[in-house]
Every structure is written in structure tokens, then in C-alpha cells.
mmCIF file as gemmi writes it, N, C-alpha and C atoms, coordinates in Angstrom:
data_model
loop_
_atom_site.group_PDB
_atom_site.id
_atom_site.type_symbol
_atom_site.label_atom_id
_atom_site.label_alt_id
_atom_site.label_comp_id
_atom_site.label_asym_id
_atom_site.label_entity_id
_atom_site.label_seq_id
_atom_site.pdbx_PDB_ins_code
_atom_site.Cartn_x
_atom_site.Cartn_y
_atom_site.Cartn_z
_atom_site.occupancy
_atom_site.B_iso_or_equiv
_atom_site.pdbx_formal_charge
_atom_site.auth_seq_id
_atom_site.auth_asym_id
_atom_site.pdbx_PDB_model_num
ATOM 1 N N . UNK Axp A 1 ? -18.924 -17.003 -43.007 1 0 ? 1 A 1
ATOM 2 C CA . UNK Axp A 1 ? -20.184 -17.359 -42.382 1 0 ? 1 A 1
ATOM 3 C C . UNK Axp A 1 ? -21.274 -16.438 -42.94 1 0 ? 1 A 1
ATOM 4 N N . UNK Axp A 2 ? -22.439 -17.216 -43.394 1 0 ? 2 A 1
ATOM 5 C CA . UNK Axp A 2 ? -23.572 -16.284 -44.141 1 0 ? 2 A 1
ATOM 6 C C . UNK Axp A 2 ? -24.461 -15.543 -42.495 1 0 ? 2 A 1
ATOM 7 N N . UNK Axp A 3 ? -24.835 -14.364 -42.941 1 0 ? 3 A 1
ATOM 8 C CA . UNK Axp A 3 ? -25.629 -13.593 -42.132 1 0 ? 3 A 1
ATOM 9 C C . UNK Axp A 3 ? -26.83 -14.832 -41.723 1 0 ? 3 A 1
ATOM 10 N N . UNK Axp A 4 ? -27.365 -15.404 -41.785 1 0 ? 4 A 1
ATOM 11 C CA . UNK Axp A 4 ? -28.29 -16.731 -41.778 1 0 ? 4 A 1
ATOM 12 C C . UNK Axp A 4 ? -27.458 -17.687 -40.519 1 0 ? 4 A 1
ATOM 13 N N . UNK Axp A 5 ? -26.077 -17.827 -40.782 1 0 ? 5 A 1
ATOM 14 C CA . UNK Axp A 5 ? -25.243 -18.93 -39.908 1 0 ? 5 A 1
ATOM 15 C C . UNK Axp A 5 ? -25.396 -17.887 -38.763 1 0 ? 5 A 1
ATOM 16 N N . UNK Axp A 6 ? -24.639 -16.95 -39.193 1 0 ? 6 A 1
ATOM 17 C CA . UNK Axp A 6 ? -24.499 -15.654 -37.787 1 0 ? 6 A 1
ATOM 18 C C . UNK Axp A 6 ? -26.033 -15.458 -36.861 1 0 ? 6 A 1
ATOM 19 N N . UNK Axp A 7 ? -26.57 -15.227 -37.558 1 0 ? 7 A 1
ATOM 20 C CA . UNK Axp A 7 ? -28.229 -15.048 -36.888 1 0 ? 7 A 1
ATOM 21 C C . UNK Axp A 7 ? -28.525 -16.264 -36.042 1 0 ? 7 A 1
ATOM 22 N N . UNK Axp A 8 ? -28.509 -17.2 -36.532 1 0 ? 8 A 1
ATOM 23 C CA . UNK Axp A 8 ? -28.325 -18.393 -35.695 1 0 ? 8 A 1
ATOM 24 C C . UNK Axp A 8 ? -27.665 -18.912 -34.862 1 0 ? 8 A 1
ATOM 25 N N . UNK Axp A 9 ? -26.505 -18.458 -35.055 1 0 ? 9 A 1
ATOM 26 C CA . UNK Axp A 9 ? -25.777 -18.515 -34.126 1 0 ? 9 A 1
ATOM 27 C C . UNK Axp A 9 ? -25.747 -17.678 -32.859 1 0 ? 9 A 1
ATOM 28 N N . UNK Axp A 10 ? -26.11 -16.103 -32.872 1 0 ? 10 A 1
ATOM 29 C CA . UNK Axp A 10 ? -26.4 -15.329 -32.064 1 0 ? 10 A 1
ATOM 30 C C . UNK Axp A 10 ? -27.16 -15.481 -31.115 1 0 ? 10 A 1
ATOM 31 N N . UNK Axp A 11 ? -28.664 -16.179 -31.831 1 0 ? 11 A 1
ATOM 32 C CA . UNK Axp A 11 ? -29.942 -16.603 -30.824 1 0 ? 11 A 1
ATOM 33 C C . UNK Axp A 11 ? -29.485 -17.741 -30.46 1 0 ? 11 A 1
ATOM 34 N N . UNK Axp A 12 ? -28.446 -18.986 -30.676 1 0 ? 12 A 1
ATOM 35 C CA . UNK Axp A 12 ? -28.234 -19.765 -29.791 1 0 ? 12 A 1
ATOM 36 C C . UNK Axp A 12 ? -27.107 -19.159 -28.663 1 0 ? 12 A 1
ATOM 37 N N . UNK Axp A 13 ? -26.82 -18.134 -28.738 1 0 ? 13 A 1
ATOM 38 C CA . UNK Axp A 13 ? -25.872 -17.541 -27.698 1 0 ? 13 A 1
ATOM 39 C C . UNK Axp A 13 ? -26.678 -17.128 -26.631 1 0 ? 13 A 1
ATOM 40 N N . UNK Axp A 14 ? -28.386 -16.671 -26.967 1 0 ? 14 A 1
ATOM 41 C CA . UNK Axp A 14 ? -28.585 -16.264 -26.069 1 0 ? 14 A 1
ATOM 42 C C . UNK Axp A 14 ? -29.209 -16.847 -24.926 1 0 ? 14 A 1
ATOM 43 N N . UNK Axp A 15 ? -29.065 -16.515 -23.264 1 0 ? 15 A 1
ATOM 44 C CA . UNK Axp A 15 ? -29.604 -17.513 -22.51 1 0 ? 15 A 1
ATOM 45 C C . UNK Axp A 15 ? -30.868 -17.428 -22.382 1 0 ? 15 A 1
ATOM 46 N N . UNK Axp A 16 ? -31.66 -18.332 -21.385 1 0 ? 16 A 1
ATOM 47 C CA . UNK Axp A 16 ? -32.979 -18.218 -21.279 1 0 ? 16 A 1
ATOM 48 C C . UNK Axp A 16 ? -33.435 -16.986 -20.404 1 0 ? 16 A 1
ATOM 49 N N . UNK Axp A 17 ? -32.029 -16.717 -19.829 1 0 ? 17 A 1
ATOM 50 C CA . UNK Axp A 17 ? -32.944 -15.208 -18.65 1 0 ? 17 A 1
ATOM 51 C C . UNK Axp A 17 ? -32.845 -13.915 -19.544 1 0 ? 17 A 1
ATOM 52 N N . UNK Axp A 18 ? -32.031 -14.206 -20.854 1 0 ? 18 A 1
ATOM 53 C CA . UNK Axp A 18 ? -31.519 -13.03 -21.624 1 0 ? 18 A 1
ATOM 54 C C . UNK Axp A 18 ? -33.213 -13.05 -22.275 1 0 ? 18 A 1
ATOM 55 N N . UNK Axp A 19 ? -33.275 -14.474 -22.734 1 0 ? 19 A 1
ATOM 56 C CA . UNK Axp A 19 ? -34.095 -14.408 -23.361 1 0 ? 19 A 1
ATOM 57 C C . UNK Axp A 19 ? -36.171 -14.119 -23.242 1 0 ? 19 A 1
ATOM 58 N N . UNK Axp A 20 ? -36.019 -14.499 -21.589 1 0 ? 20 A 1
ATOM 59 C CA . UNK Axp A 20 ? -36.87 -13.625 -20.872 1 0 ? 20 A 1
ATOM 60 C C . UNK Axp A 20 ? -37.101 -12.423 -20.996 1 0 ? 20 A 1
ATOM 61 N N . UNK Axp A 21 ? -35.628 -11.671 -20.548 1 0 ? 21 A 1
ATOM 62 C CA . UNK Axp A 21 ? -35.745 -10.2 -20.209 1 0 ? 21 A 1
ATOM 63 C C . UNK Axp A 21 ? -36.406 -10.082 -21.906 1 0 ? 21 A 1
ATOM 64 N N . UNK Axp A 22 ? -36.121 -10.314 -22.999 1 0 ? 22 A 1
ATOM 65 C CA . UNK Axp A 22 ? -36.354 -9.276 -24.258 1 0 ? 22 A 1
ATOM 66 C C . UNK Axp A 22 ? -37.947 -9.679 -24.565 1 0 ? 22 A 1
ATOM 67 N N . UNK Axp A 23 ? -37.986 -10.769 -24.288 1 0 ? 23 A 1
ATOM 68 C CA . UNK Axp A 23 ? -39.649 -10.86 -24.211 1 0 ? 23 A 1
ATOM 69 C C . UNK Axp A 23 ? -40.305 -10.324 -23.529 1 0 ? 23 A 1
ATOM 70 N N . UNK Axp A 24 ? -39.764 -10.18 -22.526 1 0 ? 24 A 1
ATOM 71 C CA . UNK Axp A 24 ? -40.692 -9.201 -20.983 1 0 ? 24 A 1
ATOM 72 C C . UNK Axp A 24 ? -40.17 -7.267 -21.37 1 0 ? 24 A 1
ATOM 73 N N . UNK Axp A 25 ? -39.173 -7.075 -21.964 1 0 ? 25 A 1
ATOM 74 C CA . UNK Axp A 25 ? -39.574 -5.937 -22.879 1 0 ? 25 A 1
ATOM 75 C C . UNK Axp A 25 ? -40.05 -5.865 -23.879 1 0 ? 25 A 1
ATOM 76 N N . UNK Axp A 26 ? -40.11 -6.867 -24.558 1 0 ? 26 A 1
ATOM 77 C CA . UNK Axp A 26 ? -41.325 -6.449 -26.001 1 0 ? 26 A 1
ATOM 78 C C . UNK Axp A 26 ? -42.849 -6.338 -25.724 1 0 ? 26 A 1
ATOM 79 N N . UNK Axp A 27 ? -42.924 -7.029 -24.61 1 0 ? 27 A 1
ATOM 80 C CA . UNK Axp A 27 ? -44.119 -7.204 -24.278 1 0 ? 27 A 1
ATOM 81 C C . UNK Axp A 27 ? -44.429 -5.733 -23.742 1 0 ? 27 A 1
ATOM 82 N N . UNK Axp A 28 ? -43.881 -5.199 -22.873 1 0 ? 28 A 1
ATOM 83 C CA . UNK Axp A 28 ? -44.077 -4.19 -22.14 1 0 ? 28 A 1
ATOM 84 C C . UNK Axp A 28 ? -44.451 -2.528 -23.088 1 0 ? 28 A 1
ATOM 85 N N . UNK Axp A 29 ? -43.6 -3.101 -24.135 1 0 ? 29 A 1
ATOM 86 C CA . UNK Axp A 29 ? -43.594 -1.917 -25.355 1 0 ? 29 A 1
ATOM 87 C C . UNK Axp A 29 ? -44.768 -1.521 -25.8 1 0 ? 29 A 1
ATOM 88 N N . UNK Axp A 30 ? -45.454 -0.835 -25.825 1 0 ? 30 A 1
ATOM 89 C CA . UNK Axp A 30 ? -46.209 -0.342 -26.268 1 0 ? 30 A 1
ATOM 90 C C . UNK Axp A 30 ? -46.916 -0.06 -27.917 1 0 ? 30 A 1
ATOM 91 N N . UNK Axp A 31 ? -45.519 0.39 -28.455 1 0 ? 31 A 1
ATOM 92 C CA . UNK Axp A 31 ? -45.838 0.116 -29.761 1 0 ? 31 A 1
ATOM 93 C C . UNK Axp A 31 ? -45.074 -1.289 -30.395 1 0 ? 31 A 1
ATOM 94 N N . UNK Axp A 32 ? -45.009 -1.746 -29.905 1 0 ? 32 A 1
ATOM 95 C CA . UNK Axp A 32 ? -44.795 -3.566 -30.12 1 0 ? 32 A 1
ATOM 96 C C . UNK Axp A 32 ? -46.127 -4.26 -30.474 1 0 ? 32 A 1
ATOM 97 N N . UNK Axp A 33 ? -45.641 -5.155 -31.264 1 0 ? 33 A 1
ATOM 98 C CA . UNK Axp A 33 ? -47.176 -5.857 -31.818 1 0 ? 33 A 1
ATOM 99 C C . UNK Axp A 33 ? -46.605 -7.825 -31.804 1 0 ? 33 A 1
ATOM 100 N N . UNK Axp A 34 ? -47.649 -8.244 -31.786 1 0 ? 34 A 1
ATOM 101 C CA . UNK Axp A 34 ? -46.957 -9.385 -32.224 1 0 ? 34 A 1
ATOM 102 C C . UNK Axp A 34 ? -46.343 -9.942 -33.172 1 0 ? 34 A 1
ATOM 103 N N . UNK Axp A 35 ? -45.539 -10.86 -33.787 1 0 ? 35 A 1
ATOM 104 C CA . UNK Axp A 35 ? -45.515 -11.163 -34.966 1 0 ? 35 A 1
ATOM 105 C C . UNK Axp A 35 ? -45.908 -11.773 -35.99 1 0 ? 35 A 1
ATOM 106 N N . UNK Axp A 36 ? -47.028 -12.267 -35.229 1 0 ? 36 A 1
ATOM 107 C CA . UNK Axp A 36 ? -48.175 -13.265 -36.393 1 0 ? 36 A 1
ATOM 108 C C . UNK Axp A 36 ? -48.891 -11.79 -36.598 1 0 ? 36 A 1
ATOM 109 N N . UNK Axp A 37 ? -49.367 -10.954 -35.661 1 0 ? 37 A 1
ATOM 110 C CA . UNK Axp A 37 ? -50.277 -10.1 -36.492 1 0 ? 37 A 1
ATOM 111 C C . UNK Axp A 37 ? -49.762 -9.09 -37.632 1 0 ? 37 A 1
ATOM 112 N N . UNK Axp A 38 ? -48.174 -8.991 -37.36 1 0 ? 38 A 1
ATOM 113 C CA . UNK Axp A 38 ? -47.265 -8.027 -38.2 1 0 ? 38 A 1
ATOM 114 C C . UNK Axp A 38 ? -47.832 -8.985 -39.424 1 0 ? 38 A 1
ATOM 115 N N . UNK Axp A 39 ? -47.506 -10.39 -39.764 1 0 ? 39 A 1
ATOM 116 C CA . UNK Axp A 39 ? -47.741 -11.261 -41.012 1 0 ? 39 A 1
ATOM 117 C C . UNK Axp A 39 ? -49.392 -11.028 -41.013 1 0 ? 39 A 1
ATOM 118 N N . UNK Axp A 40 ? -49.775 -11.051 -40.773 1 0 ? 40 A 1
ATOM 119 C CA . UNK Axp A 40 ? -51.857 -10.945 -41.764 1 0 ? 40 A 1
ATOM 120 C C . UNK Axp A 40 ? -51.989 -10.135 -42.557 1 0 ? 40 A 1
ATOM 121 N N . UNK Axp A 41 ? -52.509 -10.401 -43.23 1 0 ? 41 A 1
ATOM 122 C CA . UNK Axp A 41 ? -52.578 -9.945 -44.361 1 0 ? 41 A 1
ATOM 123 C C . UNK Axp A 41 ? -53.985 -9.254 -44.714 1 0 ? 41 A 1
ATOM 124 N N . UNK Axp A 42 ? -54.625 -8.117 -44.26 1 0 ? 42 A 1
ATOM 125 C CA . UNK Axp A 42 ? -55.365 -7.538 -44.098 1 0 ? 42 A 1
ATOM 126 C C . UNK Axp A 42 ? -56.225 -7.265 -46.312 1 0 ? 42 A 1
ATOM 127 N N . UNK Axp A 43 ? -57.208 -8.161 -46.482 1 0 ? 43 A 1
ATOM 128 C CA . UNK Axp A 43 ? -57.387 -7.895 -47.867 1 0 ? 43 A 1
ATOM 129 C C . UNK Axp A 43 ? -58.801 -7.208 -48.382 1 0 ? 43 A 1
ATOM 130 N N . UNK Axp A 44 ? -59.209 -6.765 -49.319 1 0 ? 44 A 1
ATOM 131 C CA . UNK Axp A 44 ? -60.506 -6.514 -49.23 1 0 ? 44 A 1
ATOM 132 C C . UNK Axp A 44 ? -60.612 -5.351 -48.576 1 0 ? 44 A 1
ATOM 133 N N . UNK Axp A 45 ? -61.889 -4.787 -48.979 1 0 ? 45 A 1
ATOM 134 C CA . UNK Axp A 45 ? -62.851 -3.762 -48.299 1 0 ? 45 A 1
ATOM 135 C C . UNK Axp A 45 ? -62.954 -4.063 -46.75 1 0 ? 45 A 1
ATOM 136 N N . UNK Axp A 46 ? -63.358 -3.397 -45.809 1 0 ? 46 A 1
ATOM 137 C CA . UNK Axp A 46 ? -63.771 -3.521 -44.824 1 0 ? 46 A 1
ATOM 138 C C . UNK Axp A 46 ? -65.211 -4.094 -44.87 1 0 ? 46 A 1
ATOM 139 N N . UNK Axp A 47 ? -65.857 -4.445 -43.529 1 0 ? 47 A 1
ATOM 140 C CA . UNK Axp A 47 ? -66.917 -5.122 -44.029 1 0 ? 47 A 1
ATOM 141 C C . UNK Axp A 47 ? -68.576 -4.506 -43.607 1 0 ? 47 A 1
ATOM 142 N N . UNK Axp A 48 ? -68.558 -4.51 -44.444 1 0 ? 48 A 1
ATOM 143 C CA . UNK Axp A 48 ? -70.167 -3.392 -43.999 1 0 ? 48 A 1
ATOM 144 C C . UNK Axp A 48 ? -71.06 -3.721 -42.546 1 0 ? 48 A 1
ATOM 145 N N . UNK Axp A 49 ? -71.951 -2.544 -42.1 1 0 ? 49 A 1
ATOM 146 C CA . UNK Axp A 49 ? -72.481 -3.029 -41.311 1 0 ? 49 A 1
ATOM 147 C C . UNK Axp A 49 ? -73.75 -3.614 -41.81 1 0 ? 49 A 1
ATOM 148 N N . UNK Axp A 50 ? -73.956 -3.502 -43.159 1 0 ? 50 A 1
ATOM 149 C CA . UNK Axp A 50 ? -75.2 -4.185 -44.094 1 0 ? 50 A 1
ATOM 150 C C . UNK Axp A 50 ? -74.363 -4.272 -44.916 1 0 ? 50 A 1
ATOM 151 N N . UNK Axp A 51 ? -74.008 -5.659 -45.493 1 0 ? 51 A 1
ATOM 152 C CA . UNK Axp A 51 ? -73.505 -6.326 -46.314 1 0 ? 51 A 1
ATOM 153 C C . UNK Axp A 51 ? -74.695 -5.792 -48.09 1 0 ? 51 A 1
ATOM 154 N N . UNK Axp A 52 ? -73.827 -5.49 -48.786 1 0 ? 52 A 1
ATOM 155 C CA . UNK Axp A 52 ? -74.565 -5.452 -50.142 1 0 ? 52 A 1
ATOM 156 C C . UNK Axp A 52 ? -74.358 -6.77 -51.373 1 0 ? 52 A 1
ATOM 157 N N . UNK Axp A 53 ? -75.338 -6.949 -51.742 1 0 ? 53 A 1
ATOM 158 C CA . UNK Axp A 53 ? -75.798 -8.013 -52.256 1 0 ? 53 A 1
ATOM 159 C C . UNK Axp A 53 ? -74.926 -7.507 -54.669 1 0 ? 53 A 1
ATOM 160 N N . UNK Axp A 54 ? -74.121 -8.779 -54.741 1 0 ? 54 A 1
ATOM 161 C CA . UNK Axp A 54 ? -74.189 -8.236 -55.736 1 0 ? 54 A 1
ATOM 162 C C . UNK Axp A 54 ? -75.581 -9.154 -56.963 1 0 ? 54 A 1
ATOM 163 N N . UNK Axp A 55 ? -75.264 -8.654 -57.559 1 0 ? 55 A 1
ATOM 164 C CA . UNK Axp A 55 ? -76.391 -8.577 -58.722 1 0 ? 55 A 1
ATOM 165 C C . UNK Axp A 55 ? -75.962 -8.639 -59.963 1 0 ? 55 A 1
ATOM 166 N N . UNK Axp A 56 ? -76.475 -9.661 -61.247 1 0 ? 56 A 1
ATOM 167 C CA . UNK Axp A 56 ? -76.561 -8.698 -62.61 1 0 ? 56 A 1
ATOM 168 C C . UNK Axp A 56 ? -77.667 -8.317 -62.971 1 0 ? 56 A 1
ATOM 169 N N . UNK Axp A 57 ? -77.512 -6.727 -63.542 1 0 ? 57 A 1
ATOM 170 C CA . UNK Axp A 57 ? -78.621 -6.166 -63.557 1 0 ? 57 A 1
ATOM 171 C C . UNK Axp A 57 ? -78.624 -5.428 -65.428 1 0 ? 57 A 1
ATOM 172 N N . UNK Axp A 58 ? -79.517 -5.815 -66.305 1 0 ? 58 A 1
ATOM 173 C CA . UNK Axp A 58 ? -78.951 -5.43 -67.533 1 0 ? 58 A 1
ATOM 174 C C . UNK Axp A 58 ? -79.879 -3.957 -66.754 1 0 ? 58 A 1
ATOM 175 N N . UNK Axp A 59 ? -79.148 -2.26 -68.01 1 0 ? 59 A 1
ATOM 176 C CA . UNK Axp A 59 ? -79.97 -1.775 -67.563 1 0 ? 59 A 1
ATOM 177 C C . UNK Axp A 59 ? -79.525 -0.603 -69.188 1 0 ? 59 A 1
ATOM 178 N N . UNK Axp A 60 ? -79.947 0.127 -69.098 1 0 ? 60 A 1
ATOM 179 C CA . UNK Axp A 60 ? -80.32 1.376 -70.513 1 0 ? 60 A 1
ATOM 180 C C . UNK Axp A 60 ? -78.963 1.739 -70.268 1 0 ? 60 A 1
ATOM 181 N N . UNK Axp A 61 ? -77.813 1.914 -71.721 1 0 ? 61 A 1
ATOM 182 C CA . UNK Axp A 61 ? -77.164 2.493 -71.774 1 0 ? 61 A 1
ATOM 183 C C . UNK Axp A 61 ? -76.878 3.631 -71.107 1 0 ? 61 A 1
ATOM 184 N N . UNK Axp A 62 ? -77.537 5.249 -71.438 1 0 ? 62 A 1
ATOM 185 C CA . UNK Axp A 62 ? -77.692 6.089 -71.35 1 0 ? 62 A 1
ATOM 186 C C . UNK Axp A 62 ? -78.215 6.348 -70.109 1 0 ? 62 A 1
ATOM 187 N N . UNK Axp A 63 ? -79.149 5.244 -69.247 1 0 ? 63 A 1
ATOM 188 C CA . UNK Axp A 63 ? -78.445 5.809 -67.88 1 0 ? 63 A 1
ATOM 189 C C . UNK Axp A 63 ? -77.555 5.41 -66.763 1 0 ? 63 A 1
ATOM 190 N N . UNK Axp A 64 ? -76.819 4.2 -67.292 1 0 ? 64 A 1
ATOM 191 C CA . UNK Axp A 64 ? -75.406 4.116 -66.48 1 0 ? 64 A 1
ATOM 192 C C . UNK Axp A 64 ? -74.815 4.881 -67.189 1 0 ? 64 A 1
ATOM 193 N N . UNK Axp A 65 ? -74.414 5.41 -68.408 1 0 ? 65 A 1
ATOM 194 C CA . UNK Axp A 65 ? -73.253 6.81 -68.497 1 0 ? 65 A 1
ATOM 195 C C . UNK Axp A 65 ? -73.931 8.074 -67.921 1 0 ? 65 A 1
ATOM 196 N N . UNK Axp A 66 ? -75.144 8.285 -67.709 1 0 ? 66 A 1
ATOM 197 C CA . UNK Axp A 66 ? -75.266 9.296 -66.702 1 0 ? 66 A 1
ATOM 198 C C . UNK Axp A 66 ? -74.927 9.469 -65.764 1 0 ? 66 A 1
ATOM 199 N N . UNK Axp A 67 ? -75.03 7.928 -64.837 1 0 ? 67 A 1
ATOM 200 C CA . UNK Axp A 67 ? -74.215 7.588 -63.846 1 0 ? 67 A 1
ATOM 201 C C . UNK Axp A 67 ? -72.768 7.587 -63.621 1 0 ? 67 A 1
ATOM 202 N N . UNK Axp A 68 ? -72.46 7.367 -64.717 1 0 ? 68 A 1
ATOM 203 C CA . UNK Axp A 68 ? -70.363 7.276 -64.27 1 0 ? 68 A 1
ATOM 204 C C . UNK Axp A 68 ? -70.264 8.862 -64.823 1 0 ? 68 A 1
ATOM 205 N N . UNK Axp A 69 ? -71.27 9.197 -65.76 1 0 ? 69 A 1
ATOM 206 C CA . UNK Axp A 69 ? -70.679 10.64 -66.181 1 0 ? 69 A 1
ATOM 207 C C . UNK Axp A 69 ? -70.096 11.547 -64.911 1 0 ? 69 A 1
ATOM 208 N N . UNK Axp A 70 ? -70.79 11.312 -63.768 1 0 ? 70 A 1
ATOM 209 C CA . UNK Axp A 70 ? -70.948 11.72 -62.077 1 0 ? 70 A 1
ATOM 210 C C . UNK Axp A 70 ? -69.629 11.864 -61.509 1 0 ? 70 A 1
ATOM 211 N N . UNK Axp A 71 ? -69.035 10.9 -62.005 1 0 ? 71 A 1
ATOM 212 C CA . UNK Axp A 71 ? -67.752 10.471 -61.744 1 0 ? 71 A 1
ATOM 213 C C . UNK Axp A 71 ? -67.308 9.55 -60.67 1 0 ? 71 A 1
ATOM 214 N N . UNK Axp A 72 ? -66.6 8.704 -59.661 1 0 ? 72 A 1
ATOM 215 C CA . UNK Axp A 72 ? -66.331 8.201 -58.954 1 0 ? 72 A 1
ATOM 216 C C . UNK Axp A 72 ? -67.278 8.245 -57.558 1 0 ? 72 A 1
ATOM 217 N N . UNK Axp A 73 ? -68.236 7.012 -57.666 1 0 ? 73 A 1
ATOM 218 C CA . UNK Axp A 73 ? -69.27 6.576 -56.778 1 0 ? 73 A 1
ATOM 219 C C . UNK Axp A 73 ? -70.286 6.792 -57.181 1 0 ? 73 A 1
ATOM 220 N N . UNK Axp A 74 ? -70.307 6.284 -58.374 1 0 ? 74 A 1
ATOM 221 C CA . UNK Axp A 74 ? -71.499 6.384 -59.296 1 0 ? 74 A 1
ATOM 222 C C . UNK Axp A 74 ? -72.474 5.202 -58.89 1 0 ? 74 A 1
ATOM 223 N N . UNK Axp A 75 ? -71.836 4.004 -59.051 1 0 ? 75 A 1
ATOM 224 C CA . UNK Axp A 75 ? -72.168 2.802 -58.285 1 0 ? 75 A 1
ATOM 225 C C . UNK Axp A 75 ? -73.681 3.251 -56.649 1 0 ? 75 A 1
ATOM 226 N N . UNK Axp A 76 ? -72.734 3.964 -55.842 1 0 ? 76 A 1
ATOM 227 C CA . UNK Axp A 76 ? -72.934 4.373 -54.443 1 0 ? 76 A 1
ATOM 228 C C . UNK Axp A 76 ? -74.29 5.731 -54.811 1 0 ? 76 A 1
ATOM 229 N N . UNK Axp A 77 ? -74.456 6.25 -56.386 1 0 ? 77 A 1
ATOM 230 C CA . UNK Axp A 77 ? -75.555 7.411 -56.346 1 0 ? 77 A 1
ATOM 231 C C . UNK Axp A 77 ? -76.195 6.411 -56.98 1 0 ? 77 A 1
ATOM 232 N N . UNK Axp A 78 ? -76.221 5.451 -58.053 1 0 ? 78 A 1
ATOM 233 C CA . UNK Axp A 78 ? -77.096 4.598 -58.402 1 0 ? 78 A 1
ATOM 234 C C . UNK Axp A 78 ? -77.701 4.156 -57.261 1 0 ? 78 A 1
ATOM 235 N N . UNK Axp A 79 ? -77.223 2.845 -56.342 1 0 ? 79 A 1
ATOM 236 C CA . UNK Axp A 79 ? -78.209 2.589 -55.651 1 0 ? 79 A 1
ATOM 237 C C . UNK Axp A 79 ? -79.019 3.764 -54.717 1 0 ? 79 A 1
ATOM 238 N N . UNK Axp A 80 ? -78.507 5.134 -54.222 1 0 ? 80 A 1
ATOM 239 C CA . UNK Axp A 80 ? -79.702 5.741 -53.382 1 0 ? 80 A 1
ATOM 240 C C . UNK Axp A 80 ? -80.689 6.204 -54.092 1 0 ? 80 A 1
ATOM 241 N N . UNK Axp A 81 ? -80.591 6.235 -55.667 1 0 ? 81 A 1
ATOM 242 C CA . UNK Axp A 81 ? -81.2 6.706 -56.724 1 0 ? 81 A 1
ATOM 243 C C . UNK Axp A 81 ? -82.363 5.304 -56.633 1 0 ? 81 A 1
ATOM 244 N N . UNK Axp A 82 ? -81.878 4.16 -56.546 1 0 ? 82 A 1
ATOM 245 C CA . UNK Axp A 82 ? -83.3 3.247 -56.371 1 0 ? 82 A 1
ATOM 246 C C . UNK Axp A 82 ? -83.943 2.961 -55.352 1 0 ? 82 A 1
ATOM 247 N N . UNK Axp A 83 ? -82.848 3.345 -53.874 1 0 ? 83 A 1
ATOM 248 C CA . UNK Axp A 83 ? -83.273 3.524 -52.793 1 0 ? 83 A 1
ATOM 249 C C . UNK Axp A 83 ? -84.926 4.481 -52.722 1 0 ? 83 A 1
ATOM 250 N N . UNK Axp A 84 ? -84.236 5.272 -53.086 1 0 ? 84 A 1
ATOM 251 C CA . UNK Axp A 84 ? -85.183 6.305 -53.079 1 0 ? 84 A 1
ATOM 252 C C . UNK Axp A 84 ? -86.496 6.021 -54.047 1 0 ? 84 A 1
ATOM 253 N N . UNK Axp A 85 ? -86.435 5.884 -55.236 1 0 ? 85 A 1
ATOM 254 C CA . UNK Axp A 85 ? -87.512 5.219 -55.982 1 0 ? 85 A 1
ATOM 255 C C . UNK Axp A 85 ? -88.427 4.287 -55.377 1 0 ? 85 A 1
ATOM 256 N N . UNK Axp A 86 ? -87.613 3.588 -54.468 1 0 ? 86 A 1
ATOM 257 C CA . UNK Axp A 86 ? -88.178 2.196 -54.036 1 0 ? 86 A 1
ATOM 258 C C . UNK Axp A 86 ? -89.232 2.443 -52.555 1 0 ? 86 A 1
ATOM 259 N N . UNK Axp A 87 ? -88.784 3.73 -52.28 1 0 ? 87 A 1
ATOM 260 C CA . UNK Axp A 87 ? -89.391 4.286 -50.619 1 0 ? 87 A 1
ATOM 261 C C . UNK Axp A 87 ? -88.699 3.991 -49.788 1 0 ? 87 A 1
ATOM 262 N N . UNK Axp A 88 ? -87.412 3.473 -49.853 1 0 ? 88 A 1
ATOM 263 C CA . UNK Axp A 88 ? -86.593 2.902 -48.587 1 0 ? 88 A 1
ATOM 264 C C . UNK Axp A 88 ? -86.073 4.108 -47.956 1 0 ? 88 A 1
ATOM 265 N N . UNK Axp A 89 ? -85.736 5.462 -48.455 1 0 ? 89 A 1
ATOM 266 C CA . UNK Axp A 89 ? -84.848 5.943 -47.753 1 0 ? 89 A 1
ATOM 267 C C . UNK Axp A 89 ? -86.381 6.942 -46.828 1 0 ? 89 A 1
């Protein structure tokens, strides 16, 4: 008998008050979750509280490698760099 027959077979062994009680403890559990939310699939960034707009923007060599020269969030000093130019901040 494959582990698949057995499994199946087990949950048809079990009764409906058995099968109460383990629901009425999972439920009760605390660190228990459901099992549709165990499956989601959480993808992507989180989502801003101001959504940013993308863009193509041609722009001077020499100062996007100034920018990545920065290293990681170069992106994130560019825009306060036009922020700021612009009077927003």
C-alpha cells in the first residue's frame, strides 16, 4: 500500500467527533495558520505608501556611474537628488 493509499485511508478512519476535536484544536492553536494562507504566495516588493511611477529617462553617462559608483540605492539617492533640485523635499 503506497503512503497516498495509507493517508487515505487513515482520514477515512477518522470519525466526525475525532474529526471535530482536531479542528477545534487547530483552531485554538495559536501558532496555527490556515492552509490556504500557508499556500499564498507572497511576491514582489511590499507596496508603498506612495506608489513610484516608473519612467524612461535617457540621462549623461557620467552621472548615473556617479550614481551606482555610491553603491547599492543609488536608484533611491538619484531620485532625492531630483527631489531636492525640484523643491519637493
Amino acid at each position: 500500500m503506497s503512503l497516498l493509499e495509507r493517508a487515505k485511508a487513515a482520514r477515512a478512519a477518522i470519525t466526525d467527533a475525532e474529526d471535530a476535536a482536531i479542528q477545534a484544536a487547530a483552531r485554538s492553536d495559536p501558532d496555527a495558520r490556515p492552509v490556504d494562507e500557508l499556500l499564498k504566495r507572497k511576491r514582489g516588493r511590499p507596496k508603498l505608501g506612495s506608489a513610484k511611477q516608473p519612467v524612461l529617462l535617457r540621462l549623461d553617462r557620467d552621472v548615473v556611474e556617479t550614481f551606482k559608483a555610491g553603491g547599492d540605492g543609488w536608484q533611491t539617492r538619484m531620485n532625492s537628488a531630483l527631489r531636492k533640485a525640484a523643491n519637493l523635499d
